[in-house]
N, C-alpha and C positions, 0 to 999 in steps of 0.2 A: 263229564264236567261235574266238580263238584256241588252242592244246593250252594257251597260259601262263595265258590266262583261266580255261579250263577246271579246269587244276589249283589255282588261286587255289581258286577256287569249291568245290573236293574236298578241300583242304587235303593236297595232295601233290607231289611235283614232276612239272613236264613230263617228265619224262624217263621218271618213272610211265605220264604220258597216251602218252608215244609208246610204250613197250611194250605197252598195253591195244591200242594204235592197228595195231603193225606186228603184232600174236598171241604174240609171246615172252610176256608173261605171261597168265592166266587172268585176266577179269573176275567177282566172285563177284556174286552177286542182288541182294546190297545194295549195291555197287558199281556195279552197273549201273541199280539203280534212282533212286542220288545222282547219277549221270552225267543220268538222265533229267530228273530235277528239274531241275539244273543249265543245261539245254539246254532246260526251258522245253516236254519233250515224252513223251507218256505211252509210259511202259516198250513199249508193245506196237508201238510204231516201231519196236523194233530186230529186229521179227518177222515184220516186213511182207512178206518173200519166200517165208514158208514156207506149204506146200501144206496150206492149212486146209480140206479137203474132209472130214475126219473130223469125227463130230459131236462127240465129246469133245475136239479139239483144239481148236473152235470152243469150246466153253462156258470151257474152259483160258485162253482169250484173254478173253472177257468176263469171267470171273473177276476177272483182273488186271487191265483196263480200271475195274473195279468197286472194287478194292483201291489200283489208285493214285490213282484221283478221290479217296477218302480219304482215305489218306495226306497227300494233299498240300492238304487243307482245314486250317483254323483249327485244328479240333478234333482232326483227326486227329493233326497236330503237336502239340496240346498233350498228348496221351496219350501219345504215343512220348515226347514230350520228361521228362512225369514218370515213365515206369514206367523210364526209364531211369536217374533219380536213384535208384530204390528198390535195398535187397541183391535180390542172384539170387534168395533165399528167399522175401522178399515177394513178385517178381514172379511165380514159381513159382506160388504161392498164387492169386494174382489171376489168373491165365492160366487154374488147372486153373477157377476157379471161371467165365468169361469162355465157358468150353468147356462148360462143365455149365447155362449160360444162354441157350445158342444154341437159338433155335428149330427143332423138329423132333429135340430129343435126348429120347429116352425115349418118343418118340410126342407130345412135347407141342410144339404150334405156334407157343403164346400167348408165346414168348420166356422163358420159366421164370416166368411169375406165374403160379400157378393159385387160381382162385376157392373 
């Protein structure tokens, strides 16, 4: 793919992508993770050299393995896509309650239904 393709696809200029490209600028997570999508490959290709012998560094990577298959589904774009129409306060709202539904908060496994 070309850097003009690429930047098409980022909605930025090449000139962006050859900075990201030669290190003059920082790439941030969600830059790197639209660069991923873009290029059709999951976030944890740009991690491939690093020494995953730590077993935290390992779960860190399935993490994100697990976050971008997500992501990058139907569904997962249709959430990103509406919480981002929503004000900061709505989203706010739905985040803290999204985090209080996670299974294994409070001791409770069932996802937040309890019978």
């Amino acid at each position: 793919m070309s850097q003009s393709n690429l930047a098409e696809g980022l909605a930025i200029t090449f000139q962006q992508v050859q900075k990201y490209e030669r290190g003059t600028n920082r790439i941030s997570t969600s830059k790197l993770y639209e660069i991923a999508i873009a290029l059709g490959t999951p976030i944890t290709y740009f991690f491939e050299d690093l020494d995953l012998s730590d077993e935290l560094a390992g779960e860190s990577i399935a993490n994100l393995e697990r976050q971008q298959s997500y992501r990058s589904s139907k569904e997962g774009y249709d959430v990103i896509d509406s919480m981002s129409k929503l004000p900061r306060s709505t989203r706010s709202k739905i985040l803290s309650l999204l985090l209080v539904l996670q299974p294994g908060q409070d001791g409770d496994d069932s996802g937040g239904t309890k019978a």
